[in-house]
C-alpha positions as CSV (number, residue, x, y, z in Angstrom):
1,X,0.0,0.0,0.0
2,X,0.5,3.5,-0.5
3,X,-0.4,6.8,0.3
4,X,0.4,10.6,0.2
5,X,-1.0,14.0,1.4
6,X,-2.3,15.8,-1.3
7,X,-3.5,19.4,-1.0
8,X,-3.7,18.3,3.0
9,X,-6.1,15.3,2.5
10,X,-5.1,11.3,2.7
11,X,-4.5,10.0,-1.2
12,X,-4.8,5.9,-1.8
13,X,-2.0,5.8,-4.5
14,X,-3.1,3.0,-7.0
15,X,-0.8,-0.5,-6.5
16,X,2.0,-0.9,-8.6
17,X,1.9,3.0,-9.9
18,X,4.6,4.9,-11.2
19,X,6.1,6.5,-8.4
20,X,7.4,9.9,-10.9
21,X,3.7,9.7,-12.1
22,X,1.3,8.0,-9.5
23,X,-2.2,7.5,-9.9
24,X,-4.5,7.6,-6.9
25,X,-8.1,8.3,-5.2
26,X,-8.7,10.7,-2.1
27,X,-9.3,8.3,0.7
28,X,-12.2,10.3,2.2
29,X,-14.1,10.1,-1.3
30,X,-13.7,6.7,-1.7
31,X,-15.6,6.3,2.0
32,X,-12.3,6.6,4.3
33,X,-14.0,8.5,7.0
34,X,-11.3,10.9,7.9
35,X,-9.0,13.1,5.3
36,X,-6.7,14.2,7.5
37,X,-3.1,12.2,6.5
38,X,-1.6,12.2,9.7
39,X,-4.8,11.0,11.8
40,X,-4.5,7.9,9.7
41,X,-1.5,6.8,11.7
42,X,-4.0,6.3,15.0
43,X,-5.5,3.7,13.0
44,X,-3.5,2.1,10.7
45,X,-4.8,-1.5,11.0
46,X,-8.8,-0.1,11.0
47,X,-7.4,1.9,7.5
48,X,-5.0,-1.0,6.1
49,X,-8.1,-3.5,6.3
50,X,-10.2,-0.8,4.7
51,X,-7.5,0.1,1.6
52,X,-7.6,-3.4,1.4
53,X,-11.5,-3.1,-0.4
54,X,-10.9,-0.3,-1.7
55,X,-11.1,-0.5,-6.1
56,X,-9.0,1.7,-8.3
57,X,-11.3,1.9,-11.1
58,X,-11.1,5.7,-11.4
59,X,-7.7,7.4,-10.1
60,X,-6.2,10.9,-11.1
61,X,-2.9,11.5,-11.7
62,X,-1.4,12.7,-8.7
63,X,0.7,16.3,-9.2
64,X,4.1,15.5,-7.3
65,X,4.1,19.5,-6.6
66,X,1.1,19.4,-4.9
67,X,2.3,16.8,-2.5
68,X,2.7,17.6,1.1
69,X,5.0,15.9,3.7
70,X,3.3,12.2,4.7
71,X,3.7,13.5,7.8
72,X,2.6,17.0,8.4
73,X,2.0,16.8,12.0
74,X,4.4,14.4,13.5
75,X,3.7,14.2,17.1
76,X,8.1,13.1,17.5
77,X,10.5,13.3,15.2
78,X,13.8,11.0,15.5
79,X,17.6,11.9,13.8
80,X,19.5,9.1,13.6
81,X,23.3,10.2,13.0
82,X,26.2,7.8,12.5
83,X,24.1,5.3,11.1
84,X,26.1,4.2,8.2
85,X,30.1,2.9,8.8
86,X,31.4,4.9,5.7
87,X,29.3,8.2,6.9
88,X,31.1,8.0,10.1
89,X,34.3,7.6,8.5
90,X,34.3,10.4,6.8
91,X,33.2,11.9,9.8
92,X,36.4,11.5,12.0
93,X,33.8,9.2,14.6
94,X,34.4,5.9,15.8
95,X,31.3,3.4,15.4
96,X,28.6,4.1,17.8
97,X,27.7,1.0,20.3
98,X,24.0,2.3,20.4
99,X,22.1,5.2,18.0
100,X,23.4,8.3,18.0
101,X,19.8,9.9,18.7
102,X,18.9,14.1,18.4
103,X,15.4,15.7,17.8
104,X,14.3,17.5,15.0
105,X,11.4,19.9,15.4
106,X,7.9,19.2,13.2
107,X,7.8,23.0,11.5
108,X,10.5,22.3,9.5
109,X,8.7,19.5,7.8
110,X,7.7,19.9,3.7
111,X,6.6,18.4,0.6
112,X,8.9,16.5,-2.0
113,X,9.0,19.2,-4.1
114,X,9.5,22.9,-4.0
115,X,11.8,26.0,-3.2
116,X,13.5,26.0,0.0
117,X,15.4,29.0,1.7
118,X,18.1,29.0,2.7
119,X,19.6,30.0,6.1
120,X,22.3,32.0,7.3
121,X,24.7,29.5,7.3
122,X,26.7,26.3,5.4
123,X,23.5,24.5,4.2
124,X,24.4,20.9,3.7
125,X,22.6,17.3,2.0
126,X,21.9,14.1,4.1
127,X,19.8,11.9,1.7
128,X,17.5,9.3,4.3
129,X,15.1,6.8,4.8
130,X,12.7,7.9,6.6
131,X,10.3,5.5,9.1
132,X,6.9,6.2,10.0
133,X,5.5,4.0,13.2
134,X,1.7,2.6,12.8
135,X,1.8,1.1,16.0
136,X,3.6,2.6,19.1
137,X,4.5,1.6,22.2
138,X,7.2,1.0,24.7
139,X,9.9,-1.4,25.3
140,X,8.8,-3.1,21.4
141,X,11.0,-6.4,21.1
142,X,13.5,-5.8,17.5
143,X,11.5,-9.2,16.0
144,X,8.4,-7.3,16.3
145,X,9.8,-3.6,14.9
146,X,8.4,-4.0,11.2
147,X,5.4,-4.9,13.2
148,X,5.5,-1.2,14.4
149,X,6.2,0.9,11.5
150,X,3.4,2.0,8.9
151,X,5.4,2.5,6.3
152,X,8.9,3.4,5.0
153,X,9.7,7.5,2.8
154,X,12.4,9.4,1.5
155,X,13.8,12.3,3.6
156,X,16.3,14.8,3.4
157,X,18.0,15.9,6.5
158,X,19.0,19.2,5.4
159,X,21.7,20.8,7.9
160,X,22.9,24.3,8.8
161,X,26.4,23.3,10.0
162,X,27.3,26.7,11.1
163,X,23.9,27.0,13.6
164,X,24.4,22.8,14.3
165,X,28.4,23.5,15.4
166,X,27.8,27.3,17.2
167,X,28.4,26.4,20.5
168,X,29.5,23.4,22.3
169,X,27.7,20.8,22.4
170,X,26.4,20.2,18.9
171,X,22.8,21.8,18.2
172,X,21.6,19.4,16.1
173,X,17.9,19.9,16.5
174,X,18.4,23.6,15.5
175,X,20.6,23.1,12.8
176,X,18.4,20.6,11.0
177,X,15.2,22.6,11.7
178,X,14.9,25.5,9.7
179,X,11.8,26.1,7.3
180,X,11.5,23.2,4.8
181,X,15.0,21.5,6.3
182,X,13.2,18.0,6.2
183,X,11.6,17.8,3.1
184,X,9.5,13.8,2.8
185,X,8.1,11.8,0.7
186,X,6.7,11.4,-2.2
187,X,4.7,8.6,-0.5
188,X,4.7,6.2,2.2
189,X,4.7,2.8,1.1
190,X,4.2,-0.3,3.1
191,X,7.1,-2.8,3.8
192,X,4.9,-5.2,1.9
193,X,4.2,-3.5,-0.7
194,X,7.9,-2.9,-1.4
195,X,8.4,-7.2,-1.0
196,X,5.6,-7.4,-3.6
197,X,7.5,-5.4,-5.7
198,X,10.5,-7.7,-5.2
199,X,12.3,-5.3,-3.0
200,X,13.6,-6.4,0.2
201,X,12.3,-3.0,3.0
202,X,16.0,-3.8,5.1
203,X,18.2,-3.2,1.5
204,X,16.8,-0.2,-0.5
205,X,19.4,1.9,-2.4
206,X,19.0,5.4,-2.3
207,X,21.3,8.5,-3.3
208,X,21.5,12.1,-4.2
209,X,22.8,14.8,-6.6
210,X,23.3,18.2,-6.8
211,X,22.9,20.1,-10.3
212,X,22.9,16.6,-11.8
213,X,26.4,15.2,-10.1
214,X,26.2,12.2,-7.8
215,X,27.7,13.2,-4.9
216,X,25.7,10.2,-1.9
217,X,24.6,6.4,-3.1
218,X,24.3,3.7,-0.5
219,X,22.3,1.0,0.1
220,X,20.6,0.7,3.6
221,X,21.5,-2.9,4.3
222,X,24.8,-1.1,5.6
223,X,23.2,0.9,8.2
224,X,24.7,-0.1,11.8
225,X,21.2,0.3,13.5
226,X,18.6,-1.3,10.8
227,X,14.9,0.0,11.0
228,X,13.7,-2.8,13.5
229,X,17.2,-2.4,16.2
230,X,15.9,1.4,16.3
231,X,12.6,0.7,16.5
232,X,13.6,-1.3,19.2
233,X,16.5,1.0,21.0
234,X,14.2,3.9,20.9
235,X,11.1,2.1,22.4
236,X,13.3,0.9,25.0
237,X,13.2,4.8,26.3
238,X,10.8,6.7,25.1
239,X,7.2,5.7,24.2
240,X,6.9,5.5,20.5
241,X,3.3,7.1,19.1
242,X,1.3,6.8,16.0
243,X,2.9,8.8,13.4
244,X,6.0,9.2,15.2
245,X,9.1,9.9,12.4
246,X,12.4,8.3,12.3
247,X,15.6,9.8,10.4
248,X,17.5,6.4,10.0
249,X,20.8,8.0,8.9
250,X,22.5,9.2,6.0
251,X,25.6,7.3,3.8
252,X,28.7,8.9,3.1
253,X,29.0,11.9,0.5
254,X,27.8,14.8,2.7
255,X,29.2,18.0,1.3
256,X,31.0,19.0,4.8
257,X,33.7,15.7,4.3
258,X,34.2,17.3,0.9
259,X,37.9,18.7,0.3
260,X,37.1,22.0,0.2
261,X,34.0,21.1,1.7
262,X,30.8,22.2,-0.7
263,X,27.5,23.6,0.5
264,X,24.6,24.2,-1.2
265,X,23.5,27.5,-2.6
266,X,21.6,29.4,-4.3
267,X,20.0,28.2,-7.5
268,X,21.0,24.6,-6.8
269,X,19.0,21.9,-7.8
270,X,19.1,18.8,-5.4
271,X,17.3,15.3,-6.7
272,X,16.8,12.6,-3.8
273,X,15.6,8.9,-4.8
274,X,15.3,5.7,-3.3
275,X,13.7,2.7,-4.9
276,X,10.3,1.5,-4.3
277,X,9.8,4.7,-2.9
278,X,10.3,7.9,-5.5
279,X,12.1,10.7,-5.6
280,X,12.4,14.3,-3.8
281,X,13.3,17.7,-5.8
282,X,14.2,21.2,-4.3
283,X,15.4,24.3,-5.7
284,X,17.2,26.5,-2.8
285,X,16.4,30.2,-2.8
286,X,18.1,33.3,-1.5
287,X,18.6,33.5,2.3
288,X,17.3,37.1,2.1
Protein backbone atom coordinates (compact mmCIF):
# COMPACT_ATOMS: atom_id res chain seq x y z
CA UNK A 1 0.00 0.00 0.00
CA UNK A 2 0.53 3.46 -0.53
CA UNK A 3 -0.39 6.77 0.33
CA UNK A 4 0.43 10.60 0.22
CA UNK A 5 -0.99 14.04 1.36
CA UNK A 6 -2.32 15.78 -1.29
CA UNK A 7 -3.48 19.39 -1.00
CA UNK A 8 -3.73 18.27 2.95
CA UNK A 9 -6.11 15.28 2.45
CA UNK A 10 -5.12 11.34 2.72
CA UNK A 11 -4.49 9.96 -1.21
CA UNK A 12 -4.80 5.91 -1.75
CA UNK A 13 -2.00 5.83 -4.48
CA UNK A 14 -3.06 3.01 -6.99
CA UNK A 15 -0.78 -0.47 -6.52
CA UNK A 16 2.02 -0.86 -8.55
CA UNK A 17 1.94 2.96 -9.92
CA UNK A 18 4.62 4.88 -11.25
CA UNK A 19 6.13 6.45 -8.43
CA UNK A 20 7.36 9.91 -10.91
CA UNK A 21 3.72 9.68 -12.10
CA UNK A 22 1.31 7.99 -9.54
CA UNK A 23 -2.23 7.49 -9.88
CA UNK A 24 -4.52 7.55 -6.90
CA UNK A 25 -8.12 8.33 -5.23
CA UNK A 26 -8.72 10.66 -2.13
CA UNK A 27 -9.30 8.32 0.67
CA UNK A 28 -12.23 10.28 2.18
CA UNK A 29 -14.08 10.11 -1.29
CA UNK A 30 -13.66 6.69 -1.67
CA UNK A 31 -15.55 6.34 1.97
CA UNK A 32 -12.25 6.59 4.30
CA UNK A 33 -14.03 8.45 7.04
CA UNK A 34 -11.30 10.91 7.86
CA UNK A 35 -8.98 13.13 5.29
CA UNK A 36 -6.69 14.15 7.48
CA UNK A 37 -3.11 12.16 6.52
CA UNK A 38 -1.65 12.23 9.75
CA UNK A 39 -4.76 11.03 11.84
CA UNK A 40 -4.51 7.88 9.69
CA UNK A 41 -1.47 6.75 11.66
CA UNK A 42 -3.95 6.31 14.97
CA UNK A 43 -5.54 3.67 12.99
CA UNK A 44 -3.45 2.14 10.68
CA UNK A 45 -4.85 -1.54 11.01
CA UNK A 46 -8.77 -0.07 11.04
CA UNK A 47 -7.37 1.88 7.48
CA UNK A 48 -5.04 -0.99 6.14
CA UNK A 49 -8.06 -3.48 6.32
CA UNK A 50 -10.19 -0.76 4.67
CA UNK A 51 -7.53 0.13 1.57
CA UNK A 52 -7.60 -3.45 1.39
CA UNK A 53 -11.48 -3.11 -0.40
CA UNK A 54 -10.91 -0.31 -1.71
CA UNK A 55 -11.12 -0.49 -6.09
CA UNK A 56 -9.04 1.73 -8.29
CA UNK A 57 -11.32 1.87 -11.12
CA UNK A 58 -11.11 5.72 -11.42
CA UNK A 59 -7.69 7.39 -10.06
CA UNK A 60 -6.20 10.95 -11.13
CA UNK A 61 -2.92 11.49 -11.73
CA UNK A 62 -1.40 12.74 -8.73
CA UNK A 63 0.74 16.26 -9.24
CA UNK A 64 4.06 15.54 -7.27
CA UNK A 65 4.09 19.50 -6.55
CA UNK A 66 1.10 19.42 -4.90
CA UNK A 67 2.34 16.81 -2.51
CA UNK A 68 2.70 17.62 1.06
CA UNK A 69 5.00 15.85 3.67
CA UNK A 70 3.31 12.22 4.69
CA UNK A 71 3.71 13.45 7.85
CA UNK A 72 2.64 17.00 8.42
CA UNK A 73 1.99 16.76 12.01
CA UNK A 74 4.43 14.41 13.48
CA UNK A 75 3.71 14.16 17.13
CA UNK A 76 8.07 13.12 17.52
CA UNK A 77 10.50 13.27 15.22
CA UNK A 78 13.82 11.04 15.55
CA UNK A 79 17.62 11.86 13.78
CA UNK A 80 19.54 9.09 13.62
CA UNK A 81 23.26 10.23 12.96
CA UNK A 82 26.17 7.75 12.50
CA UNK A 83 24.08 5.33 11.11
CA UNK A 84 26.05 4.21 8.16
CA UNK A 85 30.05 2.94 8.82
CA UNK A 86 31.39 4.89 5.73
CA UNK A 87 29.31 8.18 6.92
CA UNK A 88 31.07 7.95 10.07
CA UNK A 89 34.26 7.64 8.47
CA UNK A 90 34.27 10.42 6.75
CA UNK A 91 33.18 11.93 9.77
CA UNK A 92 36.41 11.46 12.00
CA UNK A 93 33.82 9.19 14.57
CA UNK A 94 34.36 5.89 15.78
CA UNK A 95 31.33 3.39 15.39
CA UNK A 96 28.58 4.13 17.77
CA UNK A 97 27.67 1.05 20.25
CA UNK A 98 23.99 2.32 20.42
CA UNK A 99 22.14 5.23 17.96
CA UNK A 100 23.37 8.35 18.01
CA UNK A 101 19.82 9.88 18.72
CA UNK A 102 18.92 14.06 18.38
CA UNK A 103 15.38 15.65 17.77
CA UNK A 104 14.32 17.45 14.97
CA UNK A 105 11.41 19.88 15.41
CA UNK A 106 7.89 19.21 13.24
CA UNK A 107 7.85 23.00 11.46
CA UNK A 108 10.46 22.27 9.48
CA UNK A 109 8.66 19.53 7.76
CA UNK A 110 7.71 19.93 3.74
CA UNK A 111 6.62 18.36 0.56
CA UNK A 112 8.90 16.50 -1.96
CA UNK A 113 8.95 19.15 -4.10
CA UNK A 114 9.49 22.92 -4.04
CA UNK A 115 11.76 26.01 -3.25
CA UNK A 116 13.48 26.02 -0.03
CA UNK A 117 15.35 29.03 1.65
CA UNK A 118 18.05 29.04 2.70
CA UNK A 119 19.57 29.95 6.05
CA UNK A 120 22.26 31.98 7.29
CA UNK A 121 24.73 29.51 7.33
CA UNK A 122 26.70 26.34 5.38
CA UNK A 123 23.49 24.48 4.17
CA UNK A 124 24.39 20.93 3.68
CA UNK A 125 22.57 17.27 1.98
CA UNK A 126 21.85 14.15 4.11
CA UNK A 127 19.77 11.88 1.70
CA UNK A 128 17.50 9.30 4.35
CA UNK A 129 15.14 6.82 4.75
CA UNK A 130 12.74 7.87 6.63
CA UNK A 131 10.35 5.46 9.13
CA UNK A 132 6.94 6.22 10.00
CA UNK A 133 5.54 3.98 13.22
CA UNK A 134 1.72 2.57 12.77
CA UNK A 135 1.76 1.06 15.99
CA UNK A 136 3.59 2.62 19.11
CA UNK A 137 4.55 1.57 22.21
CA UNK A 138 7.18 1.04 24.74
CA UNK A 139 9.86 -1.37 25.25
CA UNK A 140 8.85 -3.12 21.42
CA UNK A 141 11.03 -6.42 21.10
CA UNK A 142 13.55 -5.81 17.54
CA UNK A 143 11.46 -9.20 16.01
CA UNK A 144 8.36 -7.34 16.34
CA UNK A 145 9.78 -3.59 14.89
CA UNK A 146 8.41 -4.04 11.16
CA UNK A 147 5.44 -4.92 13.18
CA UNK A 148 5.48 -1.19 14.36
CA UNK A 149 6.20 0.91 11.47
CA UNK A 150 3.43 1.98 8.89
CA UNK A 151 5.42 2.51 6.25
CA UNK A 152 8.89 3.41 4.96
CA UNK A 153 9.68 7.48 2.77
CA UNK A 154 12.42 9.38 1.50
CA UNK A 155 13.79 12.32 3.57
CA UNK A 156 16.34 14.83 3.39
CA UNK A 157 17.97 15.86 6.48
CA UNK A 158 18.97 19.22 5.43
CA UNK A 159 21.72 20.84 7.94
CA UNK A 160 22.87 24.34 8.78
CA UNK A 161 26.38 23.28 10.03
CA UNK A 162 27.35 26.72 11.10
CA UNK A 163 23.86 26.99 13.56
CA UNK A 164 24.36 22.82 14.29
CA UNK A 165 28.37 23.47 15.37
CA UNK A 166 27.77 27.34 17.21
CA UNK A 167 28.36 26.39 20.46
CA UNK A 168 29.48 23.44 22.32
CA UNK A 169 27.74 20.80 22.41
CA UNK A 170 26.38 20.24 18.89
CA UNK A 171 22.76 21.77 18.18
CA UNK A 172 21.55 19.39 16.15
CA UNK A 173 17.93 19.87 16.53
CA UNK A 174 18.37 23.62 15.51
CA UNK A 175 20.64 23.08 12.81
CA UNK A 176 18.35 20.58 10.96
CA UNK A 177 15.20 22.59 11.69
CA UNK A 178 14.93 25.47 9.73
CA UNK A 179 11.80 26.12 7.33
CA UNK A 180 11.55 23.21 4.84
CA UNK A 181 14.98 21.46 6.28
CA UNK A 182 13.21 18.02 6.22
CA UNK A 183 11.63 17.80 3.07
CA UNK A 184 9.53 13.84 2.81
CA UNK A 185 8.12 11.78 0.68
CA UNK A 186 6.73 11.39 -2.19
CA UNK A 187 4.71 8.56 -0.55
CA UNK A 188 4.68 6.15 2.18
CA UNK A 189 4.70 2.77 1.13
CA UNK A 190 4.20 -0.33 3.12
CA UNK A 191 7.13 -2.80 3.78
CA UNK A 192 4.91 -5.19 1.94
CA UNK A 193 4.24 -3.46 -0.72
CA UNK A 194 7.92 -2.94 -1.39
CA UNK A 195 8.35 -7.24 -0.96
CA UNK A 196 5.65 -7.41 -3.57
CA UNK A 197 7.52 -5.39 -5.66
CA UNK A 198 10.50 -7.74 -5.23
CA UNK A 199 12.30 -5.32 -3.00
CA UNK A 200 13.59 -6.39 0.18
CA UNK A 201 12.34 -2.98 3.01
CA UNK A 202 15.97 -3.78 5.06
CA UNK A 203 18.25 -3.17 1.49
CA UNK A 204 16.82 -0.16 -0.52
CA UNK A 205 19.36 1.90 -2.42
CA UNK A 206 18.99 5.36 -2.28
CA UNK A 207 21.33 8.49 -3.31
CA UNK A 208 21.47 12.15 -4.16
CA UNK A 209 22.78 14.79 -6.62
CA UNK A 210 23.33 18.16 -6.75
CA UNK A 211 22.85 20.06 -10.30
CA UNK A 212 22.93 16.56 -11.82
CA UNK A 213 26.35 15.22 -10.13
CA UNK A 214 26.16 12.20 -7.83
CA UNK A 215 27.67 13.17 -4.91
CA UNK A 216 25.66 10.20 -1.94
CA UNK A 217 24.59 6.37 -3.07
CA UNK A 218 24.32 3.66 -0.52
CA UNK A 219 22.32 1.00 0.05
CA UNK A 220 20.56 0.74 3.63
CA UNK A 221 21.52 -2.90 4.25
CA UNK A 222 24.81 -1.12 5.64
CA UNK A 223 23.23 0.93 8.17
CA UNK A 224 24.66 -0.06 11.79
CA UNK A 225 21.17 0.34 13.51
CA UNK A 226 18.59 -1.25 10.84
CA UNK A 227 14.89 0.02 11.00
CA UNK A 228 13.68 -2.84 13.48
CA UNK A 229 17.24 -2.43 16.18
CA UNK A 230 15.87 1.40 16.30
CA UNK A 231 12.62 0.70 16.51
CA UNK A 232 13.64 -1.30 19.16
CA UNK A 233 16.48 0.99 20.97
CA UNK A 234 14.17 3.93 20.92
CA UNK A 235 11.07 2.08 22.42
CA UNK A 236 13.33 0.90 24.98
CA UNK A 237 13.24 4.77 26.31
CA UNK A 238 10.81 6.73 25.12
CA UNK A 239 7.17 5.69 24.25
CA UNK A 240 6.88 5.55 20.51
CA UNK A 241 3.32 7.12 19.08
CA UNK A 242 1.31 6.76 15.98
CA UNK A 243 2.89 8.82 13.39
CA UNK A 244 6.02 9.21 15.16
CA UNK A 245 9.09 9.89 12.38
CA UNK A 246 12.43 8.32 12.30
CA UNK A 247 15.59 9.77 10.40
CA UNK A 248 17.46 6.41 10.05
CA UNK A 249 20.76 8.04 8.87
CA UNK A 250 22.49 9.18 5.99
CA UNK A 251 25.59 7.32 3.82
CA UNK A 252 28.71 8.86 3.09
CA UNK A 253 28.95 11.93 0.53
CA UNK A 254 27.82 14.80 2.68
CA UNK A 255 29.17 18.04 1.32
CA UNK A 256 31.01 19.02 4.84
CA UNK A 257 33.68 15.73 4.28
CA UNK A 258 34.15 17.28 0.92
CA UNK A 259 37.91 18.73 0.34
CA UNK A 260 37.13 21.97 0.20
CA UNK A 261 34.00 21.15 1.67
CA UNK A 262 30.83 22.17 -0.66
CA UNK A 263 27.53 23.59 0.50
CA UNK A 264 24.58 24.17 -1.17
CA UNK A 265 23.54 27.54 -2.59
CA UNK A 266 21.56 29.36 -4.26
CA UNK A 267 19.95 28.19 -7.54
CA UNK A 268 20.95 24.56 -6.83
CA UNK A 269 18.98 21.94 -7.82
CA UNK A 270 19.08 18.84 -5.35
CA UNK A 271 17.30 15.29 -6.75
CA UNK A 272 16.82 12.61 -3.75
CA UNK A 273 15.61 8.94 -4.84
CA UNK A 274 15.35 5.72 -3.27
CA UNK A 275 13.73 2.70 -4.86
CA UNK A 276 10.27 1.51 -4.32
CA UNK A 277 9.76 4.74 -2.85
CA UNK A 278 10.27 7.87 -5.49
CA UNK A 279 12.13 10.71 -5.59
CA UNK A 280 12.43 14.34 -3.78
CA UNK A 281 13.27 17.68 -5.85
CA UNK A 282 14.19 21.16 -4.26
CA UNK A 283 15.43 24.25 -5.72
CA UNK A 284 17.19 26.47 -2.84
CA UNK A 285 16.42 30.22 -2.85
CA UNK A 286 18.14 33.31 -1.51
CA UNK A 287 18.56 33.54 2.28
CA UNK A 288 17.34 37.12 2.13
Amino acid sequence: MRIANLDGRLVLLEPGADPDEPRGIDAAGAGWPDPDPQAVYARWDEFRAWAATVSFTDTARVDLAALGPVTPRPPQVFGIGLNYRDHAAESGFALPTDPVVFTKYPSSFTGPVGDIRLSPGNVDWEVELVAVIGAGGHGIAEADGWDHVAGLTLGQDLSDRVTQFAAPPAQFGMGKSYPGFSPVGPALVTADELRGDGLDPDDLELGCRVNGESVQKGRTSAMIFSVPALVAKLSAVVTLLPGDVVFTGTPSGIGASMTPPRFLAEGDELVSWCTGIGGLRQRFVSAR
